[in-house]
N, C-alpha and C positions, 0 to 999 in steps of 0.2 A: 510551359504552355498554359496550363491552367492557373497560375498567377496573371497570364499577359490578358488571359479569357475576362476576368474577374475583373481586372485594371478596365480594359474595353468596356462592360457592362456597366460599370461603376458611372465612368467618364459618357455614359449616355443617360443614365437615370438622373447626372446632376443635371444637364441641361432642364428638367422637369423640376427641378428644386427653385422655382423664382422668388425674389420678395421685391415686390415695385412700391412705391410711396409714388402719391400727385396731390402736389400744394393748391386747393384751390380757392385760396386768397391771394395768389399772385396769377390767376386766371380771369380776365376779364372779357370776355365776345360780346361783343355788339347783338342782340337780338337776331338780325339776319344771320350772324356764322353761327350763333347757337345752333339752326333751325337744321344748317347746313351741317353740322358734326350730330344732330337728332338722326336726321335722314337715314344716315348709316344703320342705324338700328331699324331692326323690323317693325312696321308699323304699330303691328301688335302692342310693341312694347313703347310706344310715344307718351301712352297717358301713364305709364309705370312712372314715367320721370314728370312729365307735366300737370302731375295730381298734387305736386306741391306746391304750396301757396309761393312760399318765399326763392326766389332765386337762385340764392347760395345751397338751398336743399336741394334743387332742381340740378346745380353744376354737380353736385356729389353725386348723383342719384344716373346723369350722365356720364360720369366720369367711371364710376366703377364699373359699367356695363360694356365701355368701351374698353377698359382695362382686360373684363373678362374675351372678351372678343377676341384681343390683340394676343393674349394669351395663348389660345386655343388657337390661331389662325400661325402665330409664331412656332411654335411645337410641334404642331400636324401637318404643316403645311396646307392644311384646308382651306379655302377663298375667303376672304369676312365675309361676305353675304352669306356662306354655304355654314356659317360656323351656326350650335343648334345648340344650345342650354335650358335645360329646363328646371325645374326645382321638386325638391320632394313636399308633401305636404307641412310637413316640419317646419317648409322652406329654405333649407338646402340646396345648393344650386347641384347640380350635376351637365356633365358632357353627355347630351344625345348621339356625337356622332362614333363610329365604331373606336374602340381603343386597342381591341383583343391583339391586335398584328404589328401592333408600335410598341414603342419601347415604355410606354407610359402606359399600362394594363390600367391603372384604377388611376390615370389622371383626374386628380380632385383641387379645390381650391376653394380659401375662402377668401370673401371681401369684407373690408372693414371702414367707418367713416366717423369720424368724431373731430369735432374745433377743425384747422384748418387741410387735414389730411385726409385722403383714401387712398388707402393701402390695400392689397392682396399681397397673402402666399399661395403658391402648391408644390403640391409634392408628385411624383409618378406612381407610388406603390403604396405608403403607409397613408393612414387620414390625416387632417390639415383644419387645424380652425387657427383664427388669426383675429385678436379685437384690439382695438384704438380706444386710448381715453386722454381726453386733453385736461388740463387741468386748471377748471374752467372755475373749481371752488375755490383757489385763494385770494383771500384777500379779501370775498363776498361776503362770508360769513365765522362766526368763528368755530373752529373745526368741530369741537363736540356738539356743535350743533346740527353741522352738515353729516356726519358720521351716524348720529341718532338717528339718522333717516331710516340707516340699512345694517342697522342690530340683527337681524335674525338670518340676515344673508352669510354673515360667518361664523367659526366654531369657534371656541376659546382660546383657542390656541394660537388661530388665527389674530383675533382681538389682543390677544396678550403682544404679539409680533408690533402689529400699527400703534399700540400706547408705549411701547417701549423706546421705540424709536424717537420718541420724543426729547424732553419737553419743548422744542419749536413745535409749529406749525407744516409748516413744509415736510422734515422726514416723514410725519403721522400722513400725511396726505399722499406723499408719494407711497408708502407700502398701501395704503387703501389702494391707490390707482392699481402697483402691480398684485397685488391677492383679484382687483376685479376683473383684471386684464385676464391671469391666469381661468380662472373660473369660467369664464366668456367665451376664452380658446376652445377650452376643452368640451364646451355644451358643443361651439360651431361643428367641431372638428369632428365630433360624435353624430353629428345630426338630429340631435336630443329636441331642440326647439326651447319656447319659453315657459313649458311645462316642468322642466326639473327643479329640483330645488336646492339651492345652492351650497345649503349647510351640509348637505350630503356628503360632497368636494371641499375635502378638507389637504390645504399645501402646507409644506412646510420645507426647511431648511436646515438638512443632515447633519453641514458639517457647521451649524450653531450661527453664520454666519446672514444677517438677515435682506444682504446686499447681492448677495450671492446671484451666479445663474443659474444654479444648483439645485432644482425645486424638485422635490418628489412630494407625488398624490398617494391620497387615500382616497377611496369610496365607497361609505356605507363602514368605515373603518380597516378595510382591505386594500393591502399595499396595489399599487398598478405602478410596477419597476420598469414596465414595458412600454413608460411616454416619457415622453422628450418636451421639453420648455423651455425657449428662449425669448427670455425678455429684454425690453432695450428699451432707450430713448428715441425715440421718434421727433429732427428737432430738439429744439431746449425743451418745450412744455408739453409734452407727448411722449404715454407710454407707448407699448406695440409688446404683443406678448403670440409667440407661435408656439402653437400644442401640433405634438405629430405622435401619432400613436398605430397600435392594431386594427388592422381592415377587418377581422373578425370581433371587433367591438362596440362596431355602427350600431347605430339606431336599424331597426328592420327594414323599412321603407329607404333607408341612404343605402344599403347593404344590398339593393336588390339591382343598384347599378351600378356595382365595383364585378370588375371582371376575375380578380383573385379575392380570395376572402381568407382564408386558410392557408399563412405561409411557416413555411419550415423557422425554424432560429436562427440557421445563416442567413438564409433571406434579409425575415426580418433585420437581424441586427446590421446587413451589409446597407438597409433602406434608411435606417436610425442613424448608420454616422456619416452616409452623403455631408459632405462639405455643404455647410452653410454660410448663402452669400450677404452679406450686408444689402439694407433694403439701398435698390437703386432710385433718385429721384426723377422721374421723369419728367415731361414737358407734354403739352399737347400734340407736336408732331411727334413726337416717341410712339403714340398711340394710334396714330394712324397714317405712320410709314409702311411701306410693302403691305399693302393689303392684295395687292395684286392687280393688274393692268387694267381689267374690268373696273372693280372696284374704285380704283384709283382715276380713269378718269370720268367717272359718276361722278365720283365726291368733287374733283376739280372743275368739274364743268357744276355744278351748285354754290362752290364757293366764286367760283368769278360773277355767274350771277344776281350772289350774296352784297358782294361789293363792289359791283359795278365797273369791274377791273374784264 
């Protein structure tokens, strides 16, 4: 009974485990249905996306917000309009609406957006940072040069990893991407901000191997045995790297809106090895199917007269 208890609990905390990907170089709206997939969003947040000069910023910038939305709205079953996000000063996003009574107690999640993708992960219990890096340097510059930029952002150890990989091009650039993916993860996922400093976060690779998905942190030279990192290809030319770690090791201000903070070992370790799914790539109506009848025919009745249909 208590095996079948455990399996049940398990098979509903994965549902809270997502990783979405949305390409949005193969997204194109006409100005009108832009305005019409904006709408969705509270007005509040119109000029969050429409403060960017260039367009492709603006699709990213809508796109993750709709993600987060669709997120929270698929999970809780809460209406899209009713769904309520806010962020910590750090800027950290968090879930406004109640978690205490669902199965996803410290539902959290990060969003990420670099070259053609924006991605999120979340998790239901443990924290969650998630960064994208395209790999926008090859071929611009030549790499000691582009690498001399961000000297002090890692430790020796680290540095010793990206020149060894060498002497091409390419391996040295992709360990650059995954050390900065890693590092990025784990600021989000912390709620740390752009205050920390990076050398502090020192990764490495146990078992020698520098390919690995194998990455254990240090911090400040102290083991942290207690995170988790999965790094990938995102696409050909895109890393994606997710940090999941302890709810008692937020930033203070992320910490004052997780509903558990302090879990036992089982817990934690039962939140740590949740089945992790392959990031799924979505589409624009992936994003805003089943928002709910309301909802749903708001948005229809804008888009028909969007396009004149």
């Amino acid at each position: 009974l208590f095996c079948v208890c455990v399996q049940r609990v398990r098979k509903e905390m994965e549902r809270g485990v997502q990783r979405w990907a949305f390409n949005v170089r193969t997204w194109s709206p006409s100005p009108a249905e832009f305005s019409s997939y904006l709408s969705l969003l509270p007005a509040c947040e119109h000029q969050d996306v429409l403060r960017f000069v260039k367009f492709e910023d603006q699709k990213r910038a809508l796109i993750s917000r709709l993600m987060q939305r669709m997120l929270v709205h698929s999970l809780l079953g809460i209406p899209f309009s009713r769904v309520d996000i806010k962020r910590t000063e750090e800027g950290k996003p968090y879930v406004m609406n109640t978690l205490e009574k669902t199965a996803f107690p410290n539902l959290n999640f990060s969003v990420s957006h670099h070259g053609a993708f924006v991605a999120l992960a979340s998790d239901p219990l443990c924290l969650v940072g998630l960064d994208v890096m395209a790999d926008e340097a090859r071929g611009q510059e030549l790499p000691e040069q582009f690498l001399n930029n961000f000297t002090s952002y890692f430790t020796e150890l680290e540095w010793k990893h990206i020149a060894n990989a060498g002497p091409e091009t390419g391996p040295m650039l992709d360990q650059f991407y995954r050390f900065w993916c890693l590092k990025e993860s784990y600021t989000k996922a912390v709620g740390i901000g752009l205050h920390f400093e990076f050398e502090r976060a020192e990764f490495y690779y146990p078992n020698g191997d520098p390919w690995s998905n194998t990455v254990h942190l240090r911090i400040d030279g102290e083991e942290k045995r207690k995170w988790h990192f999965d790094i990938q290809r995102l696409g050909t030319d895109h890393w994606a790297c997710v940090a999941r770690g302890p709810p008692a090791e937020a930033a203070e201000s992320f910490k004052k809106t997780l509903s558990k903070i302090k879990l036992d070992t089982a817990t934690l370790n039962l939140a740590l090895e949740l089945q992790i799914k392959p990031f799924s790539f979505l589409s624009i109506s992936d994003l805003i199917s089943d928002m709910g009848n309301h909802d749903s025919i708001s948005f229809l009745s804008s888009m028909s007269a969007a396009t004149g249909s």
